[in-house]
N, CA, C and O atoms as a Tinker XYZ file with bonds, in Angstrom:
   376  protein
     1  N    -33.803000  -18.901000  -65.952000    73     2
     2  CA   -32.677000  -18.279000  -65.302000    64     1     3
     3  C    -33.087000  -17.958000  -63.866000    63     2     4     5
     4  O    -34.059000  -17.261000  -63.571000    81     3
     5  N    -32.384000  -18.441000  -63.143000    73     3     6
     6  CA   -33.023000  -17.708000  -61.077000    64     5     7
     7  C    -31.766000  -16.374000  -61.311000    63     6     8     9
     8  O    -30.771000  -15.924000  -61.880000    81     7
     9  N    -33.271000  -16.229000  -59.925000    73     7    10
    10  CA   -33.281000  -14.404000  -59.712000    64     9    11
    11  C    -32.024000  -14.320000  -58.862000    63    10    12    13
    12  O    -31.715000  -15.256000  -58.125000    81    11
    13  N    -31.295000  -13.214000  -58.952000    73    11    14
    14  CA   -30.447000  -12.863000  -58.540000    64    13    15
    15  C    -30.611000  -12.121000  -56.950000    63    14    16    17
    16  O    -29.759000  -11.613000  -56.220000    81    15
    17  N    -31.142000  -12.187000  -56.890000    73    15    18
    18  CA   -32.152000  -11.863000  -55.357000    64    17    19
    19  C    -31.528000  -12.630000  -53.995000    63    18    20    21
    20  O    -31.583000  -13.858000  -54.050000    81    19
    21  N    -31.070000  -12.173000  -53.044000    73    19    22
    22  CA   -30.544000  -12.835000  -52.039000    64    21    23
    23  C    -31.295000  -12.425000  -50.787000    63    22    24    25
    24  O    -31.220000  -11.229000  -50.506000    81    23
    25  N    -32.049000  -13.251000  -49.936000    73    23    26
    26  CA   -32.320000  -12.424000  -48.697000    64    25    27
    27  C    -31.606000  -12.364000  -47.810000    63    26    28    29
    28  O    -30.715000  -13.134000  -47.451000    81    27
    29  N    -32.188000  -10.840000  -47.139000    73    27    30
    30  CA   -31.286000  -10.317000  -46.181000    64    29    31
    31  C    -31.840000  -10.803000  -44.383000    63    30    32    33
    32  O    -32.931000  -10.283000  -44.146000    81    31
    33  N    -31.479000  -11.366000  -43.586000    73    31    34
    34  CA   -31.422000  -11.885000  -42.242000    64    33    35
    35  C    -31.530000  -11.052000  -41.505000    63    34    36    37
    36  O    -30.535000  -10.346000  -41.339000    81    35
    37  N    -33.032000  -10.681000  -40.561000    73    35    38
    38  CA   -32.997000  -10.041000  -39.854000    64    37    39
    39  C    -31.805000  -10.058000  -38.923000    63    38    40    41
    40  O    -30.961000  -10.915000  -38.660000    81    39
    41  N    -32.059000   -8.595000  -38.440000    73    39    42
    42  CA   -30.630000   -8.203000  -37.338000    64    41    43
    43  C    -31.548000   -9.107000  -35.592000    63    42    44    45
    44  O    -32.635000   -9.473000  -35.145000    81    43
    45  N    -29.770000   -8.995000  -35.200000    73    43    46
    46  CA   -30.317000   -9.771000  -34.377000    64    45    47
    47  C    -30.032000   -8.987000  -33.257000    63    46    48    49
    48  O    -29.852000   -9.736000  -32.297000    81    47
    49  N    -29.891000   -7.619000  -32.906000    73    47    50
    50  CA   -29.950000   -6.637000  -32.403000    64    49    51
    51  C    -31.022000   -5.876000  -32.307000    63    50    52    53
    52  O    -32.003000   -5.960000  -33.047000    81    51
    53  N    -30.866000   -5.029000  -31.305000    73    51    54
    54  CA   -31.960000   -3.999000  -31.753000    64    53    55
    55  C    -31.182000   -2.701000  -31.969000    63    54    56    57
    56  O    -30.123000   -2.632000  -31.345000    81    55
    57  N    -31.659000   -1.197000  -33.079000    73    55    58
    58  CA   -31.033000   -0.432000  -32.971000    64    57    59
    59  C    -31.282000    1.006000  -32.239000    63    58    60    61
    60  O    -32.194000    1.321000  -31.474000    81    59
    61  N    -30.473000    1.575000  -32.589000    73    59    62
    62  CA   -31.147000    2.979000  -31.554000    64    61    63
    63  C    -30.159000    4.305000  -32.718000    63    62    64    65
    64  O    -29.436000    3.882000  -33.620000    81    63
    65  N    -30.308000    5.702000  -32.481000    73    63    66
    66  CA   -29.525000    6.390000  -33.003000    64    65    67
    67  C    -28.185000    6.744000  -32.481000    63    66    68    69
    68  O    -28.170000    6.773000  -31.251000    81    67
    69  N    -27.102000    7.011000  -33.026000    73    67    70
    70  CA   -25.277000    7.008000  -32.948000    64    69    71
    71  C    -25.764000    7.882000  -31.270000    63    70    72    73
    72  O    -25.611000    7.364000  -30.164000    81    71
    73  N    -26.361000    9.298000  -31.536000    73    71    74
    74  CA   -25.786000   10.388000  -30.552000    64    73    75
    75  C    -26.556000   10.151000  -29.901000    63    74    76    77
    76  O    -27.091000   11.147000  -29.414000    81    75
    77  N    -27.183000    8.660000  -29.413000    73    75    78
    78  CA   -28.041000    8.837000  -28.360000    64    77    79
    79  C    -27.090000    7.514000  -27.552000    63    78    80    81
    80  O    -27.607000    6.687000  -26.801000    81    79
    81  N    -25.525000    7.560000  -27.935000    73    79    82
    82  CA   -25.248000    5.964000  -27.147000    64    81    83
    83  C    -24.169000    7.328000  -26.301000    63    82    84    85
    84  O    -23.773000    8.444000  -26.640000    81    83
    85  N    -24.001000    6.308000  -24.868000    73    83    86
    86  CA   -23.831000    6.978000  -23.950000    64    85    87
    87  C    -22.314000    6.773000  -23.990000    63    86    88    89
    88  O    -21.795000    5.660000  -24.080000    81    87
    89  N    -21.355000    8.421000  -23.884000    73    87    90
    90  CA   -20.178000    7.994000  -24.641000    64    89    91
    91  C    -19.109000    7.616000  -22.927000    63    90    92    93
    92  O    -18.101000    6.918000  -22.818000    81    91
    93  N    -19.702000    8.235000  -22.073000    73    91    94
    94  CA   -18.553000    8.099000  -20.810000    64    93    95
    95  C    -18.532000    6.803000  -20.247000    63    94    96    97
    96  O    -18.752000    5.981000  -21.137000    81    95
    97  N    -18.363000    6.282000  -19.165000    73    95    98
    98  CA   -17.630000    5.367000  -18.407000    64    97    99
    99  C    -17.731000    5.570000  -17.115000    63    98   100   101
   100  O    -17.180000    6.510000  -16.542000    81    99
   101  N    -18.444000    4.705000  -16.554000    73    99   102
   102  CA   -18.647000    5.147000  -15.254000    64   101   103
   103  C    -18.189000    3.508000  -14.777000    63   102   104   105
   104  O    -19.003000    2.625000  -15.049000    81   103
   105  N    -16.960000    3.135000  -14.109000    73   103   106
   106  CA   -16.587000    1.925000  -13.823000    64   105   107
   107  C    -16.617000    1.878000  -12.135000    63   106   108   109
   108  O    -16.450000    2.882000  -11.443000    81   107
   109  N    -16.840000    0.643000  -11.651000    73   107   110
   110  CA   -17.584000    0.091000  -10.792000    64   109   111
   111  C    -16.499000    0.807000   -9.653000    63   110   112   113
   112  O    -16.984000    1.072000   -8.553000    81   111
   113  N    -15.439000    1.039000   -9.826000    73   111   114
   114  CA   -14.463000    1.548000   -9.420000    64   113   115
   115  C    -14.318000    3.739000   -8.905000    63   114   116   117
   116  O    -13.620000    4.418000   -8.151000    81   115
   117  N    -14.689000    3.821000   -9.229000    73   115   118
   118  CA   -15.296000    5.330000  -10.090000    64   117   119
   119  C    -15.423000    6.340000   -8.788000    63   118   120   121
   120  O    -15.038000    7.509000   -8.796000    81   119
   121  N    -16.110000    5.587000   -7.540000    73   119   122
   122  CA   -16.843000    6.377000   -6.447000    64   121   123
   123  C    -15.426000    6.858000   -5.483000    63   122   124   125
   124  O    -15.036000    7.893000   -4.943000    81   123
   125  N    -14.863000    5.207000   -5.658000    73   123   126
   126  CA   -13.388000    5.275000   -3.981000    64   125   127
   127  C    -12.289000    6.183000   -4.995000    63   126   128   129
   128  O    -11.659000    7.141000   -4.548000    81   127
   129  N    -12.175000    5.698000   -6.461000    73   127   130
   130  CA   -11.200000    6.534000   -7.035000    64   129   131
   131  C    -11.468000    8.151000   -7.350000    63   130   132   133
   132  O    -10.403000    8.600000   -7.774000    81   131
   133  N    -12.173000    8.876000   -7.319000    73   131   134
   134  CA   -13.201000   10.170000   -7.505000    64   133   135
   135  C    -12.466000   10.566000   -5.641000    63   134   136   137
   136  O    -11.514000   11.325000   -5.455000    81   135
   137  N    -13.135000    9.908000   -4.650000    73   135   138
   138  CA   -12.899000    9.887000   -3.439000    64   137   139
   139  C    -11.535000   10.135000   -3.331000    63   138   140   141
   140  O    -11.262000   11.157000   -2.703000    81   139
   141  N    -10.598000    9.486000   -3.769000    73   139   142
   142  CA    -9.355000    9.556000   -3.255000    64   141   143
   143  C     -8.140000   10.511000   -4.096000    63   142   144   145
   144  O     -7.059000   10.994000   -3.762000    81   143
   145  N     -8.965000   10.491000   -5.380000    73   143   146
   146  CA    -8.365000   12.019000   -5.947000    64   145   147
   147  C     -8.690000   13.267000   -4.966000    63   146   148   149
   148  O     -7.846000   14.057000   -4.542000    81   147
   149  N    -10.025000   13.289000   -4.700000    73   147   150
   150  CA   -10.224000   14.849000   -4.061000    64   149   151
   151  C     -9.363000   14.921000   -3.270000    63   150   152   153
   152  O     -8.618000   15.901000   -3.245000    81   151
   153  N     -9.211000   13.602000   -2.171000    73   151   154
   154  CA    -8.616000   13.565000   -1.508000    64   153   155
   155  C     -7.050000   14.708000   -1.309000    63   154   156   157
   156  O     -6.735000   15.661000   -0.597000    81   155
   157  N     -6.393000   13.856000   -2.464000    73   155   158
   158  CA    -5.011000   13.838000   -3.000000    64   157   159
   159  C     -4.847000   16.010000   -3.500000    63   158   160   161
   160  O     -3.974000   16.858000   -3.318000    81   159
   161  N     -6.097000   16.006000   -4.081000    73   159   162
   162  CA    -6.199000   17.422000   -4.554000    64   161   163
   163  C     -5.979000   18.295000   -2.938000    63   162   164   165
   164  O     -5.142000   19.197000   -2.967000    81   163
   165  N     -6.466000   18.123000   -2.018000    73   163   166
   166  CA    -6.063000   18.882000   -0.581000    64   165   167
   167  C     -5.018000   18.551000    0.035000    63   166   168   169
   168  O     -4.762000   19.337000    0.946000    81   167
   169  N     -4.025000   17.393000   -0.119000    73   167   170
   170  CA    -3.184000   16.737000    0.554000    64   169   171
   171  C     -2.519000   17.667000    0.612000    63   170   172   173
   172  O     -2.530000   18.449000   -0.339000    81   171
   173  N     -1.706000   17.914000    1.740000    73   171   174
   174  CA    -0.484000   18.991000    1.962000    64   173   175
   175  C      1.048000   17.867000    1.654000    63   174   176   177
   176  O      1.062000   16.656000    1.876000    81   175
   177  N      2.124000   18.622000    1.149000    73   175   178
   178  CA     2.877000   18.033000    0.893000    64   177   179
   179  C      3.776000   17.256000    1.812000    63   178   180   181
   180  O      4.370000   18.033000    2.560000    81   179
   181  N      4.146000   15.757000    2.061000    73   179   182
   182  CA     4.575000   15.280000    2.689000    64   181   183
   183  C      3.586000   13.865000    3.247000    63   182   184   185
   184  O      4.007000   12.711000    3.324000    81   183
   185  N      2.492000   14.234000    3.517000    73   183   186
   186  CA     1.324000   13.557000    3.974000    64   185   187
   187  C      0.707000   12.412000    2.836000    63   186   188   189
   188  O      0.942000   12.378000    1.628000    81   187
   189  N      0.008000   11.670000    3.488000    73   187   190
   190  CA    -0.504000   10.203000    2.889000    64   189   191
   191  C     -1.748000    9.971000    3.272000    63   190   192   193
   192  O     -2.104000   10.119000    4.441000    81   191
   193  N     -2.598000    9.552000    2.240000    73   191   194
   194  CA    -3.929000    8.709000    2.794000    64   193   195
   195  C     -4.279000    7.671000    3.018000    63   194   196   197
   196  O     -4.334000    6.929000    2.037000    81   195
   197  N     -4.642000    7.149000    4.221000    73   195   198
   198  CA    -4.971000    6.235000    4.791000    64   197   199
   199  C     -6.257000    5.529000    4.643000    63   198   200   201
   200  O     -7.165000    5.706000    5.455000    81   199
   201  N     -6.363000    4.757000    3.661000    73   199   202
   202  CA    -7.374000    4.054000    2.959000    64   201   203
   203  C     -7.660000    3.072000    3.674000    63   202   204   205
   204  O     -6.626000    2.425000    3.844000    81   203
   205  N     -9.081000    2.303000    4.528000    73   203   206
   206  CA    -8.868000    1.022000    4.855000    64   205   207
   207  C     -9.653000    0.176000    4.223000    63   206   208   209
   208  O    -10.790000    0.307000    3.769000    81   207
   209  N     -8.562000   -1.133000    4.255000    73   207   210
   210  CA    -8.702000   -1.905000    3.341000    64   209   211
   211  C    -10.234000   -2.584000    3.617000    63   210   212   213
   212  O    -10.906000   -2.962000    2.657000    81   211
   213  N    -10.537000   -2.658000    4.475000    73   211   214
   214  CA   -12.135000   -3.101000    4.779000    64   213   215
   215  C    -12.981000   -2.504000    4.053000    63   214   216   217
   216  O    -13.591000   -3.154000    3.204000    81   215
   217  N    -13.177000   -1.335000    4.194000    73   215   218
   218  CA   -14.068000    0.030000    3.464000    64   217   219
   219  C    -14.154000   -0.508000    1.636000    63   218   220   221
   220  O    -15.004000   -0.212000    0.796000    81   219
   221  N    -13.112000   -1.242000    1.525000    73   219   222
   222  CA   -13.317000   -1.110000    0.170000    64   221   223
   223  C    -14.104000   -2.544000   -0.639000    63   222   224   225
   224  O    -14.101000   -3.741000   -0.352000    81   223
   225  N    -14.599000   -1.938000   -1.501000    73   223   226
   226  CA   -15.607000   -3.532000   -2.161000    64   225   227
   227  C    -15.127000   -4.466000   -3.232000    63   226   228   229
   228  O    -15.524000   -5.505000   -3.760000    81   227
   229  N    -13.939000   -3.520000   -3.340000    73   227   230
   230  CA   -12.928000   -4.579000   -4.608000    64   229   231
   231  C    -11.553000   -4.806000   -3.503000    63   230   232   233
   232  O    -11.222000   -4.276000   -2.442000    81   231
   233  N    -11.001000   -5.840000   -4.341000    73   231   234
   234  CA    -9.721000   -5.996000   -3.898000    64   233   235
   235  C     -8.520000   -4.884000   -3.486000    63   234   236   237
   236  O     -9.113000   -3.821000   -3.673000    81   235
   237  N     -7.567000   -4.640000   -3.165000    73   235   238
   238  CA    -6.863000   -3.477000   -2.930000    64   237   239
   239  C     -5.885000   -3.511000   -4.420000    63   238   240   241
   240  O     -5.356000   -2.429000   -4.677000    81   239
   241  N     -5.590000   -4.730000   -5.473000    73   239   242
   242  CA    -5.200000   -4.569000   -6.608000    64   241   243
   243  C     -6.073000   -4.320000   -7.619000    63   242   244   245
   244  O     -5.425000   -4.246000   -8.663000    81   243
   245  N     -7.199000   -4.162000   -7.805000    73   243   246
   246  CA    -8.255000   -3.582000   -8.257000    64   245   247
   247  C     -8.203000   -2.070000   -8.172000    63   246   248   249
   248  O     -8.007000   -1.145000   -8.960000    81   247
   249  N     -8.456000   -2.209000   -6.919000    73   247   250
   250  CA    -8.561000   -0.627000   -6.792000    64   249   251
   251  C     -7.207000    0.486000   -7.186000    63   250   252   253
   252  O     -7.264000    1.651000   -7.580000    81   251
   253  N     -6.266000   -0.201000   -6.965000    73   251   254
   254  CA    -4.612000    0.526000   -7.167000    64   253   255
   255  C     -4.959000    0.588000   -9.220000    63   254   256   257
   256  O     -4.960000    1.514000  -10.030000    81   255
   257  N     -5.165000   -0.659000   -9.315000    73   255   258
   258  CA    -4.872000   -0.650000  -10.755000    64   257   259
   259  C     -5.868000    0.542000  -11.584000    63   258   260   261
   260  O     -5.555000    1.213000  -12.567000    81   259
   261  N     -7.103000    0.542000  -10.851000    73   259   262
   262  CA    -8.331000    1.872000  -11.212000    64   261   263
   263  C     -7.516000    3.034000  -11.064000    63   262   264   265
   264  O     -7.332000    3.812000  -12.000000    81   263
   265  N     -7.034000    3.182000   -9.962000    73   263   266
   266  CA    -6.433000    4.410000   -9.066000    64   265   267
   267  C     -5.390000    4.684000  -10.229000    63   266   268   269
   268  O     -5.261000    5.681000  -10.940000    81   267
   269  N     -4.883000    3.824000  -10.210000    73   267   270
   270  CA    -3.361000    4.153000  -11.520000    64   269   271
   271  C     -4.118000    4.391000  -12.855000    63   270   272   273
   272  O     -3.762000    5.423000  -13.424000    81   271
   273  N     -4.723000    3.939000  -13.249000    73   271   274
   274  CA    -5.484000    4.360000  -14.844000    64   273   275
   275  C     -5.667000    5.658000  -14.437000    63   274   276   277
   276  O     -4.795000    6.405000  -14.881000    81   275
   277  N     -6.557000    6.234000  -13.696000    73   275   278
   278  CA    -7.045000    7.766000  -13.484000    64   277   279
   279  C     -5.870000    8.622000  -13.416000    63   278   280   281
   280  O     -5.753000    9.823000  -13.658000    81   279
   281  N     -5.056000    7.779000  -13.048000    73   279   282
   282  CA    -4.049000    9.104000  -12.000000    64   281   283
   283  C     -3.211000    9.710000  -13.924000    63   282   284   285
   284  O     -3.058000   10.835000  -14.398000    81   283
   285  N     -2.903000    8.401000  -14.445000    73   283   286
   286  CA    -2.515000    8.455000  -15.625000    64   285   287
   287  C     -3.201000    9.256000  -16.722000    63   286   288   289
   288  O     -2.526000   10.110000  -17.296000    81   287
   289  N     -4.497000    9.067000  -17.082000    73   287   290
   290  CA    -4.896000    9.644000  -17.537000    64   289   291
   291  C     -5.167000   11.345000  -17.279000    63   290   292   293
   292  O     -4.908000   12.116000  -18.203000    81   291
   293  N     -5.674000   11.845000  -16.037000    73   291   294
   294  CA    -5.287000   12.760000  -15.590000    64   293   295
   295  C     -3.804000   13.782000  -15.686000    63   294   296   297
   296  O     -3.795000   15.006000  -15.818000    81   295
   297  N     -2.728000   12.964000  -15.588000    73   295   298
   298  CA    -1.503000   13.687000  -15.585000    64   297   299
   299  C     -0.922000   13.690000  -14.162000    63   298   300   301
   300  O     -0.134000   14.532000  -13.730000    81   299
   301  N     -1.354000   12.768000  -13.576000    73   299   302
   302  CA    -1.099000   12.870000  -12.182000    64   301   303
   303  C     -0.214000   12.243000  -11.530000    63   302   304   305
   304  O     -0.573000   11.104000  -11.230000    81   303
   305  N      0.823000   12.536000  -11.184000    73   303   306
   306  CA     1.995000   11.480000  -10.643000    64   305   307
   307  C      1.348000   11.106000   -8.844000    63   306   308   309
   308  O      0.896000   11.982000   -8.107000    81   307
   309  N      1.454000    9.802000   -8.513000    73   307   310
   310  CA     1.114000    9.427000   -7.498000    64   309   311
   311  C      1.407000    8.140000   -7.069000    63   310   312   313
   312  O      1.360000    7.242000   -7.910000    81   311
   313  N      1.794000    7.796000   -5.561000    73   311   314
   314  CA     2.571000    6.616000   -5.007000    64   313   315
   315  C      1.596000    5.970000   -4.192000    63   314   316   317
   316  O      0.742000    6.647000   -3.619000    81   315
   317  N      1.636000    4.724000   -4.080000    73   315   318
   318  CA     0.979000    3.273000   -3.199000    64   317   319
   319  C      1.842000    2.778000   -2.608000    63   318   320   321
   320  O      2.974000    2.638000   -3.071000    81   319
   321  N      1.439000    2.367000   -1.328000    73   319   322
   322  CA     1.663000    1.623000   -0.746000    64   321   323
   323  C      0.691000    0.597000    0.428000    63   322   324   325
   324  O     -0.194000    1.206000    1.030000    81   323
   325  N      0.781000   -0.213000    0.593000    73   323   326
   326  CA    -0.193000   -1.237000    1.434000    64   325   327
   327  C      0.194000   -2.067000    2.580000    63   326   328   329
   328  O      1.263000   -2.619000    2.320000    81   327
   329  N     -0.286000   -2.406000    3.855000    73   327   330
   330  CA    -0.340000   -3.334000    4.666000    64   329   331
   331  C     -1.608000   -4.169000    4.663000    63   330   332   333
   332  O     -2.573000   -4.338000    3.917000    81   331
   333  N     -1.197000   -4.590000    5.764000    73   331   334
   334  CA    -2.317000   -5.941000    5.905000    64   333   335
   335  C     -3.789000   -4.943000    6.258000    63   334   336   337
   336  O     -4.853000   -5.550000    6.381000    81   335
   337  N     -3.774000   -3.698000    6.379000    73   335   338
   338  CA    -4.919000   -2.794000    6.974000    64   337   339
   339  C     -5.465000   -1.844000    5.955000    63   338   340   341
   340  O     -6.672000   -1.692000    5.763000    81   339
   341  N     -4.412000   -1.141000    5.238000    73   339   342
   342  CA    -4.703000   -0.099000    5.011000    64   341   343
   343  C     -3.804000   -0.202000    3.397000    63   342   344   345
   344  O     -2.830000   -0.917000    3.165000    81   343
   345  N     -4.520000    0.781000    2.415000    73   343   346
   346  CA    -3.811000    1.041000    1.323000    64   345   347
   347  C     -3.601000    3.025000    1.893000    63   346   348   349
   348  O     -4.362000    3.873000    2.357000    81   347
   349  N     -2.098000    2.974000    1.489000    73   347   350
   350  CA    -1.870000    4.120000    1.507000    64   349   351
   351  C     -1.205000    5.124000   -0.075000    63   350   352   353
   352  O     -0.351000    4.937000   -0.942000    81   351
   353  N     -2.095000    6.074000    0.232000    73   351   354
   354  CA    -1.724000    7.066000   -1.414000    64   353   355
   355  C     -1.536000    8.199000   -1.038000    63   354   356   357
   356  O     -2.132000    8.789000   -0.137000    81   355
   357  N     -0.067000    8.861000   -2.199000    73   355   358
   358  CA     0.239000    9.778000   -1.452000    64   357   359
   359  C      0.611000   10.675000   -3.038000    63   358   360   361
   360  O      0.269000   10.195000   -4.119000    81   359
   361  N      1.361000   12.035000   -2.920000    73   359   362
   362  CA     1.113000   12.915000   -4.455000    64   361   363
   363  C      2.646000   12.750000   -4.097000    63   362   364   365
   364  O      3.087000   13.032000   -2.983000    81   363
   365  N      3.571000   12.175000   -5.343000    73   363   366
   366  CA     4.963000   12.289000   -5.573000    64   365   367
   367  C      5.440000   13.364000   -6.005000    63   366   368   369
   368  O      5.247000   13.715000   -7.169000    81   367
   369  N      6.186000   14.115000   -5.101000    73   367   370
   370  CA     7.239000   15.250000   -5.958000    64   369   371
   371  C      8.045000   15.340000   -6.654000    63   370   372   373
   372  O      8.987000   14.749000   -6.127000    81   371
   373  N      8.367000   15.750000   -7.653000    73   371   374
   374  CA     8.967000   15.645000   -8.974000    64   373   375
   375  C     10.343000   16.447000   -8.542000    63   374   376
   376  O     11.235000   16.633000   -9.370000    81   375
């Protein structure tokens, strides 16, 4: 009669323990969007920031689309707009 015995295949990983995996998110995006919240946190009402588009290391739809995840997640209502120079962000009044 054969053994009922099956081998098991090493992993092809390596492992580590659960509470030692790193739970946040730090996206490549993180520094100009951080930047342009504080920003937004002092803005007086009426006023806009003048972002230029040079300064930045991603695309300006990159960065809007980062900018919009945060603002969302946060609770933050907030408006874009862009030229050929500059991305501009501003805090929408409700």
């Amino acid at each position: 009669m054969a053994s009922a015995r099956t081998k098991i295949a090493p992993a092809h990983f390596k492992t580590m323990i659960q509470a030692d995996v790193p739970q946040g998110r730090n996206g490549k995006h993180k520094e100009i969007v951080s930047t342009i919240l504080d920003d937004l946190s002092q803005l007086k009402e009426g006023a806009a920031i003048k972002v230029p588009l040079a300064e930045l290391d991603s695309s300006k739809e990159k960065v809007r689309s980062a900018l919009n995840r945060a603002t969302r997640k946060a609770g933050r209502k907030v408006a874009t707009a862009t030229d050929a120079n500059f991305l501009y962000v501003w805090n929408e009044t409700v």
